[in-house]
C-alpha positions as CSV (number, residue, x, y, z in Angstrom):
1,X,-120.0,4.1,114.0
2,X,-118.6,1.8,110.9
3,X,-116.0,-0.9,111.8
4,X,-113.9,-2.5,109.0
5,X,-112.1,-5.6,110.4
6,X,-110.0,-8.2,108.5
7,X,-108.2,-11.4,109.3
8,X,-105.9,-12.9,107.1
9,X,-104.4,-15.3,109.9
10,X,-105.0,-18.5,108.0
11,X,-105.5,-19.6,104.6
12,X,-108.7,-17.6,105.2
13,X,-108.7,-14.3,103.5
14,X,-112.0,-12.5,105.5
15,X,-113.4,-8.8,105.4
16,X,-116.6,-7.2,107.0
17,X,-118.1,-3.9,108.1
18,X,-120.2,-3.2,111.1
19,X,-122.4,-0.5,111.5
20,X,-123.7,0.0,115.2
21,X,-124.9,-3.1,116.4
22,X,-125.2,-4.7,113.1
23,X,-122.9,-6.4,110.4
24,X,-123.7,-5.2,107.3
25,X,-121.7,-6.9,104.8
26,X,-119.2,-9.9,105.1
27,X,-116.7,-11.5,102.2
28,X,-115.1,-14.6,103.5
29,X,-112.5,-16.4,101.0
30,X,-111.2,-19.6,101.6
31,X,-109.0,-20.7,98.4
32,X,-104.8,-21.4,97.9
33,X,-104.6,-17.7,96.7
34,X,-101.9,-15.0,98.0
35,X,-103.9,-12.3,101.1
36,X,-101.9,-9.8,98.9
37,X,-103.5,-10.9,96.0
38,X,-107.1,-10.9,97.1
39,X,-107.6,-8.5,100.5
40,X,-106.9,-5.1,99.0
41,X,-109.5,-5.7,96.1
42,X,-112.2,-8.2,98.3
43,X,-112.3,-4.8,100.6
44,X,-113.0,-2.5,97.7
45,X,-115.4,-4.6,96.3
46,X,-117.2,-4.8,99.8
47,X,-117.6,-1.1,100.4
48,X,-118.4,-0.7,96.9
49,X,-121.5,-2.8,97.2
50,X,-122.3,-0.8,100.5
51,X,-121.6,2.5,98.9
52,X,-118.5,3.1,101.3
53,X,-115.6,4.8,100.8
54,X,-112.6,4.2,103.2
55,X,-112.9,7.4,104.6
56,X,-115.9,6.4,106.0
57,X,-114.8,3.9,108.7
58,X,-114.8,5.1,112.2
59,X,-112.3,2.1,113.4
60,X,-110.6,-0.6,112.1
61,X,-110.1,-4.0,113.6
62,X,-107.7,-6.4,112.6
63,X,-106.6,-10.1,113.8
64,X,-103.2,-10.1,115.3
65,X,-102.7,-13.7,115.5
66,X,-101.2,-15.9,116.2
67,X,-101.1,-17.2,112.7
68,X,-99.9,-17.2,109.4
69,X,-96.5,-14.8,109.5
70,X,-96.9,-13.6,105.7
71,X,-100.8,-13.4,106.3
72,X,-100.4,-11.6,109.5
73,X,-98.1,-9.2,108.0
74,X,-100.5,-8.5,105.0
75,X,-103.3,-7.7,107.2
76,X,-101.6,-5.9,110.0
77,X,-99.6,-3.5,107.5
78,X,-103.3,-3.2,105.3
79,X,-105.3,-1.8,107.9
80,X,-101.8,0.2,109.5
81,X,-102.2,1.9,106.4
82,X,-105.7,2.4,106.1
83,X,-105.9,3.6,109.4
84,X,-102.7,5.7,108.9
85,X,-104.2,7.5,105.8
86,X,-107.3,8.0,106.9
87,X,-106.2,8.9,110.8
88,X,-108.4,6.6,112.2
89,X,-108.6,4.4,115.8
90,X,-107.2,0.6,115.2
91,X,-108.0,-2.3,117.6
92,X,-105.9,-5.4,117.3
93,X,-107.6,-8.9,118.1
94,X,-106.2,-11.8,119.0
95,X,-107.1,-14.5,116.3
96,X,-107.7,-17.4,118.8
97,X,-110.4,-15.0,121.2
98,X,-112.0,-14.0,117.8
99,X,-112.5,-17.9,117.1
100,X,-114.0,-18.5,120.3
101,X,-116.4,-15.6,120.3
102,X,-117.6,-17.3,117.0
103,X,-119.2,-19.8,119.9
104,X,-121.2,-17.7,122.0
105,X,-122.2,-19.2,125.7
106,X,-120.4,-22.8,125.5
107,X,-118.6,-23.8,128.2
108,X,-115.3,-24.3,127.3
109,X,-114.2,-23.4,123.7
110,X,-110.7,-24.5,122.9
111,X,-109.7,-22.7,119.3
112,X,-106.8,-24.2,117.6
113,X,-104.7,-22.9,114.8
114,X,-102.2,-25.6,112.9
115,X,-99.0,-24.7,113.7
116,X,-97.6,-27.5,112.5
117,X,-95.1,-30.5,113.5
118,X,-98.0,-31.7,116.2
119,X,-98.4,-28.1,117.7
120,X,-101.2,-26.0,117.3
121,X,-101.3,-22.4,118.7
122,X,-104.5,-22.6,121.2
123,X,-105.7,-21.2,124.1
124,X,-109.1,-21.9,126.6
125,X,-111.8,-19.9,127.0
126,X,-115.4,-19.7,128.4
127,X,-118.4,-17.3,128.7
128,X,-119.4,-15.8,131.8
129,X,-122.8,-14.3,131.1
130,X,-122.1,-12.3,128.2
131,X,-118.4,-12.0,128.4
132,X,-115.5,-13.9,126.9
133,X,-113.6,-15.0,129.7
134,X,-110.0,-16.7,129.4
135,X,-109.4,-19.6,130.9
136,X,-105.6,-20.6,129.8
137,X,-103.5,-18.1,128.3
138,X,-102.2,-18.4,124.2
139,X,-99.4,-20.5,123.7
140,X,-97.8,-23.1,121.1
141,X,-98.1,-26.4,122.7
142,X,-97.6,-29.8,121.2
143,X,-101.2,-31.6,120.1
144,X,-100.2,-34.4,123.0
145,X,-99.5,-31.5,125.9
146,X,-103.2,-30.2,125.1
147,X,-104.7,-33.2,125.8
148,X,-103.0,-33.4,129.1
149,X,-104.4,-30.2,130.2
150,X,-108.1,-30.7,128.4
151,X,-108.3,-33.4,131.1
152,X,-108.9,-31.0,133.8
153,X,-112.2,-29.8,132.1
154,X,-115.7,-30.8,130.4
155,X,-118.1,-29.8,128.0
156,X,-115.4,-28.8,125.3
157,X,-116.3,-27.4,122.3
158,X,-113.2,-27.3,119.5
159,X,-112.9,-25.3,116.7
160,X,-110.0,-23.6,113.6
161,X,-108.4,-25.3,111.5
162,X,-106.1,-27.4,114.0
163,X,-109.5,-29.0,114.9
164,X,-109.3,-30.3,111.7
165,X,-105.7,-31.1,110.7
166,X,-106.1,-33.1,113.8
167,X,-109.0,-34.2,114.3
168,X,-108.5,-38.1,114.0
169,X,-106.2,-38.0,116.8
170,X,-108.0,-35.4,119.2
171,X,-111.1,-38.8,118.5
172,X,-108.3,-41.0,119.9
173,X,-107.8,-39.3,122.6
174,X,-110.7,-37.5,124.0
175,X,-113.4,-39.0,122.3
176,X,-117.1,-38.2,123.3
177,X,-115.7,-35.3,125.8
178,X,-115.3,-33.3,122.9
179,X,-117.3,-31.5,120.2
180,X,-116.3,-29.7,116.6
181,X,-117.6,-26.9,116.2
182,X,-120.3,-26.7,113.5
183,X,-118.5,-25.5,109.6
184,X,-119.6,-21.8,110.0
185,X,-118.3,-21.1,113.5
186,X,-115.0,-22.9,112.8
187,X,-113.2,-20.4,110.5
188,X,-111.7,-16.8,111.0
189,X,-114.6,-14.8,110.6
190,X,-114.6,-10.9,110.4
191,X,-117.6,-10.3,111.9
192,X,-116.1,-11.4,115.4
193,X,-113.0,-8.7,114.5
194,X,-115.8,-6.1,114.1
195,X,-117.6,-7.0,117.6
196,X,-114.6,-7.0,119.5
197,X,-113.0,-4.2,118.5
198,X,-116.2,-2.3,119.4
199,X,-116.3,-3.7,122.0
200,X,-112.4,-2.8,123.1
201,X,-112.9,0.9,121.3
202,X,-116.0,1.2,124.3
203,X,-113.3,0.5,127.2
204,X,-111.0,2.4,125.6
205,X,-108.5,-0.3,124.7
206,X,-107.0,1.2,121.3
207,X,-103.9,0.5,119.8
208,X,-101.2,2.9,118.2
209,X,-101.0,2.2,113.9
210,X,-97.5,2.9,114.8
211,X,-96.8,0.4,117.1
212,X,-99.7,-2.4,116.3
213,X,-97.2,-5.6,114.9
214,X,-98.8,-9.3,114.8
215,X,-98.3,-11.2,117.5
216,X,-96.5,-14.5,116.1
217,X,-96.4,-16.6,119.8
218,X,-92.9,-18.4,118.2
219,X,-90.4,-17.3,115.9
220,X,-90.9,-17.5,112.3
221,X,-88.8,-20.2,110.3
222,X,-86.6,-17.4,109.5
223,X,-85.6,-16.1,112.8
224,X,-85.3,-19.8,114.5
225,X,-82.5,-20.4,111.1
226,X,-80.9,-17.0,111.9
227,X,-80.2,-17.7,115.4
228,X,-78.8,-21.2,114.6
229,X,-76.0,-20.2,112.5
């Protein structure tokens, strides 16, 4: 079985394809470009070089956020299409599990995505032999709410690019209970699409390319000035 998977949930633009039990090719962008400028040809140039067609994939797995609402949408509606045209199986993955399956067997992985004015989308996780458990549920939360509820556990491991944006202040406040996670395991990577999807495609968890929409966690900007007026 091939797996294509893609997310474009951050600035991140990121493509791979699994074969079996192995990753065969990876492209991973991270520059102030449009996704709907770079995804379409970054995936053609990656089957290219592995002498793929898109007809070819078996499944497709895609990040469903929470996110980025333009990226999001470019992503969802790319592989929507792909797997439209091609009538293929789709898996949607969360963005935040896909972050903390970069971090196999830590203890408590707490992903973060910037979602701006001191609130990052996050969520808890942990492994469980070799299963990614959840621990706390997604949500938007304010940076200073986290920290209340990271004082109920130990041996945390952070990662995404909220780790980052707030970094200095996470130091303030939970100083040497945390840890960042190390530069390769802290961005939106592909590769952890591919193995979850499989992974969901094996239990029969497949989504409908009719139905499969991004999964925001808040209203966009949009929305929240719509129902103000």
């Amino acid at each position: 079985m091939k797996i294509l998977g893609l997310d474009t949930s951050t600035m991140i633009s990121t493509c791979a394809v699994m074969e079996g039990n192995e990753i065969i090719g990876e492209y991973t962008i991270n520059q102030n470009m449009s996704h709907s400028e770079k995804l379409v040809p970054m995936i053609k140039e990656l089957l290219d070089n592995l002498n793929l067609r898109p007809k070819d994939i078996d499944l497709y797995g895609v990040a469903l956020g929470p996110g980025s609402f333009t990226g999001l949408r470019i992503g969802v509606g790319t592989v929507k299409t792909l797997a439209h045209l091609f009538d293929k199986p789709i898996v949607g993955i969360s963005t935040l599990e896909a972050l903390a399956y970069n971090l196999p067997y830590n203890k408590t992985i707490v992903p973060m995505i910037d979602a701006r004015r001191n609130r990052v989308y996050t969520g808890i996780y942990t492994w469980q032999g070799e299963e990614l458990k959840t621990l706390k549920e997604e949500e938007a939360i304010e940076i200073e709410k986290l920290f209340e509820i990271l004082d109920d556990y130990e041996d945390i491991v952070i990662s995404g690019d909220g780790s980052q944006v707030y970094k200095d202040v996470i130091r303030e406040n939970l100083g040497d209970r945390i840890k960042v996670a190390t530069a390769g395991a802290n961005i939106c990577r592909a590769s952890s699409i591919c193995d979850l999807a499989k992974r969901n495609y094996e239990r029969g968890l497949v989504d409908d390319y009719y139905k499969i929409a991004p999964e925001y966690l808040r209203p966009s900007q949009a929305e929240r000035r719509l129902k103000k007026s």
